[in-house]
DOMI-804474 format. One line per 3 residues: number of its first residue (from 1); for each residue x, y, z of C-alpha. Coordinates in steps of 0.2 Angstrom, whole numbers, plus 5000, padded with zeros to 4 digits. Layout:
REM residues N
NUM	X/Y/Z | ... $
END
This chain:
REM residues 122
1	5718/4409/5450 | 5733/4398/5447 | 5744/4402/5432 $
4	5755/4393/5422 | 5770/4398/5410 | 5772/4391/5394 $
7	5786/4392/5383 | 5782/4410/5373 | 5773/4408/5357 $
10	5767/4425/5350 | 5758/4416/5336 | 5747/4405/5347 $
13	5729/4407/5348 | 5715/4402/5359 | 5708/4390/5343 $
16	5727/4381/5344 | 5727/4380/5363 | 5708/4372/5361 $
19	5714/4359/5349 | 5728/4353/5357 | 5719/4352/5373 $
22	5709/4342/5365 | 5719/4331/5357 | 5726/4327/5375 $
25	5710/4328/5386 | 5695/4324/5374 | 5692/4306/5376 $
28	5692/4309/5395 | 5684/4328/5396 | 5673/4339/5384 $
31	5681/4356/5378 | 5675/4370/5372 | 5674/4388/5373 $
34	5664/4400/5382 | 5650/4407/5374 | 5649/4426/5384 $
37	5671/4428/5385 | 5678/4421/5368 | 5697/4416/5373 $
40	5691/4407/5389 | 5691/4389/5388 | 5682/4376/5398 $
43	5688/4360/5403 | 5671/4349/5409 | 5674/4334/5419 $
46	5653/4336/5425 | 5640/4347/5425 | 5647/4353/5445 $
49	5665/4349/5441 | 5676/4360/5426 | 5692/4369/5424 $
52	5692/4384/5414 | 5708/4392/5402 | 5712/4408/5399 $
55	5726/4410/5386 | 5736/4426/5389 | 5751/4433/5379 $
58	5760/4446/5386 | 5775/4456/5374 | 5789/4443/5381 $
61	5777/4432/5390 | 5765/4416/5385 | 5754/4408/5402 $
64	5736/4400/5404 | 5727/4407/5420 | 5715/4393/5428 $
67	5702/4393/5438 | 5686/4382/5445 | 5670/4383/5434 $
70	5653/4373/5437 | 5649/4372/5420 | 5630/4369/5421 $
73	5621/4385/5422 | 5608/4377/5431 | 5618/4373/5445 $
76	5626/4390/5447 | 5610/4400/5445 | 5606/4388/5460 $
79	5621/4392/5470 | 5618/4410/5469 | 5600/4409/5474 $
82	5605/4398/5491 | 5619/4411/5493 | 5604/4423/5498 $
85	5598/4411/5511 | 5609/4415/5529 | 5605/4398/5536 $
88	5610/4387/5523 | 5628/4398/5521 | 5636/4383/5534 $
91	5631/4369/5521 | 5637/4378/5506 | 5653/4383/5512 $
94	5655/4364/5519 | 5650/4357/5501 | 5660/4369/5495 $
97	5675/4366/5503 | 5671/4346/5497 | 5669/4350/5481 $
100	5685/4360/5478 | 5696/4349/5488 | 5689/4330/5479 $
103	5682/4337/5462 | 5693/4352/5456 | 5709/4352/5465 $
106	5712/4334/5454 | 5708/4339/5438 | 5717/4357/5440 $
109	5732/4347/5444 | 5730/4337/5429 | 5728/4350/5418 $
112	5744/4360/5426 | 5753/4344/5422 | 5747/4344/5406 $
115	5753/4362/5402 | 5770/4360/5411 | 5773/4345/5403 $
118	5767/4346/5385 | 5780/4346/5369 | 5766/4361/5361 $
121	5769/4372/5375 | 5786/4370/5383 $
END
């Protein structure tokens, strides 16, 4: 999982973090946070295509680890049931490989643009 440094802010929380991504991303993206982890964050392009957030604060340290997230439930619960069919294994790691590089790899970028870039967190 990619992370990325932001300037160190003791006093920021995930709440902040979630409203200034917002501010930047939520005409284009929905927010919110997780349900079952509370710091993580999601960022949902589509039900097959998010980016999720983790705040982390270290003693001398602030960074967001990223990663991919298929936000539908749905769709997961459907990936992990194909996963226990051996001959399908070649399509889903084809789609997958699809997926990651034309759906996730964009929107990861953007959002470690965002982070590297933005006045809040540099």
């Amino acid at each position: 999982m990619p992370q990325v440094k932001a300037r160190h802010n003791p006093e920021l929380t995930a709440e902040q973090a979630m409203q200034i991504f917002r501010t930047h991303f939520g005409t284009k993206y929905e927010i919110y946070r997780r349900k079952v982890r509370s710091g993580l964050l999601v960022i949902k392009k589509s039900a097959w295509t998010g980016v999720r957030v983790r705040l982390i604060q270290k003693k001398d340290a602030t960074y967001f680890d990223l990663g991919d997230d298929m936000p539908s439930m749905a769709l997961r619960g459907l990936f992990v049931f194909l996963v226990f069919i051996p001959a399908l294994w070649p399509a889903l790691f084809i789609f997958l490989y699809i997926w990651r590089k034309r759906c996730f790899k964009p929107l990861l970028n953007e959002v470690k643009q965002f982070i590297a870039t933005a006045p809040e967190f540099n």
